[in-house]
N, C-alpha and C positions, 0 to 999 in steps of 0.2 A: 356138665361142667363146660364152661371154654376154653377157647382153642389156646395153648401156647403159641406166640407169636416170634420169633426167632428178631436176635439184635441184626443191626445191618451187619458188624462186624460178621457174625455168624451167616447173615445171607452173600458177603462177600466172599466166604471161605468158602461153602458150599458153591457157587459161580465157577471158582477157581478150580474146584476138584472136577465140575462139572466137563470145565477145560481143560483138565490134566492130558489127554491125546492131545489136542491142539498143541499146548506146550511142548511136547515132548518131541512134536516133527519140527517144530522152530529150531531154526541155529543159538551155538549156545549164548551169541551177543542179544539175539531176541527173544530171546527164553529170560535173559534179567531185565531186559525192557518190560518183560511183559509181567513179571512179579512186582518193579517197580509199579505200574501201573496199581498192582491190584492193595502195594502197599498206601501208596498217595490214596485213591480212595477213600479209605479209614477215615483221614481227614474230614469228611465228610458225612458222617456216621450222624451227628445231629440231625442235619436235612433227609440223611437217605432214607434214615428211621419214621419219615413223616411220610413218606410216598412208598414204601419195600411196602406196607400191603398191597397197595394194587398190581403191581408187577415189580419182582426186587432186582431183574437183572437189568430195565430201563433206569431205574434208581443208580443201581452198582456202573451203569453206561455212563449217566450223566454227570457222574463223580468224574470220571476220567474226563470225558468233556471239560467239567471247570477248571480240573485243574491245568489239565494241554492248553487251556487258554489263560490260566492267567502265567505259565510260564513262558508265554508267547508274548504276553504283555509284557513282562518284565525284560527277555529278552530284547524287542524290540528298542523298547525304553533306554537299555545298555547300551545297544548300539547306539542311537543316534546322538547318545551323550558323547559314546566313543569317537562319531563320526565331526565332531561337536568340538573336543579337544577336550572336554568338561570333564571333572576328577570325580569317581563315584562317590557317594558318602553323602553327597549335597542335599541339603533338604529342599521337599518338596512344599508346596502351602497344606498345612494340618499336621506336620510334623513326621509325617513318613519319610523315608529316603527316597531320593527322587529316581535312585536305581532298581526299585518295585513299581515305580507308576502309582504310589501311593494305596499298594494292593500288596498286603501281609501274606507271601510264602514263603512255604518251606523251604529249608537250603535244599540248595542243589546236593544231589550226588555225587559221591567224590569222583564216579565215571564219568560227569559230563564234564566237556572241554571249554574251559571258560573261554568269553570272549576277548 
């Protein structure tokens, strides 16, 4: 018979228990950073599930990666509208708001401090 192959969902959770010490010496503001993380992730469950055979925890790394950057984009993008005087909501060319950089995420958390 072959092998069952676990969803990324499931390779994320498994990561996560793997790190349950790690979490557990973290302060408790970086103990919800760090479940954030491993919630965003998910997000990316299509791609991760194409590469989690060869190794699931670089897969479950590189989830964190895009998504750190594209809220880094989007931030960036905020400010210098901000720094700009420009009102968010404005469209960008294709129809996106010009306050994502034309890059669809997640809302933010209600913990993080808008700009």
């Amino acid at each position: 018979m072959g092998r069952t192959i676990a969803t990324f969902h499931q390779l994320i959770e498994q990561t996560r228990a793997r790190f349950a010490p790690f979490r557990r010496a973290l302060r408790r503001e970086d103990q919800q950073v760090f479940d954030e993380l491993f919630e965003r992730a998910k997000y990316y469950a299509a791609s991760g599930t194409m590469e989690a055979d060869a190794e699931p925890f670089e897969a479950v790394v590189l989830a964190f990666l895009l998504e750190q950057q594209k809220t880094l984009r989007a931030l960036e993008t905020r400010l210098k509208e901000a720094e700009r005087g420009e009102t968010s909501g404005a469209k960008a060319p294709g129809g996106c708001a010009a306050s994502d950089g034309g890059v669809e995420t997640p809302p933010f958390p209600s913990s993080e401090v808008a700009l």
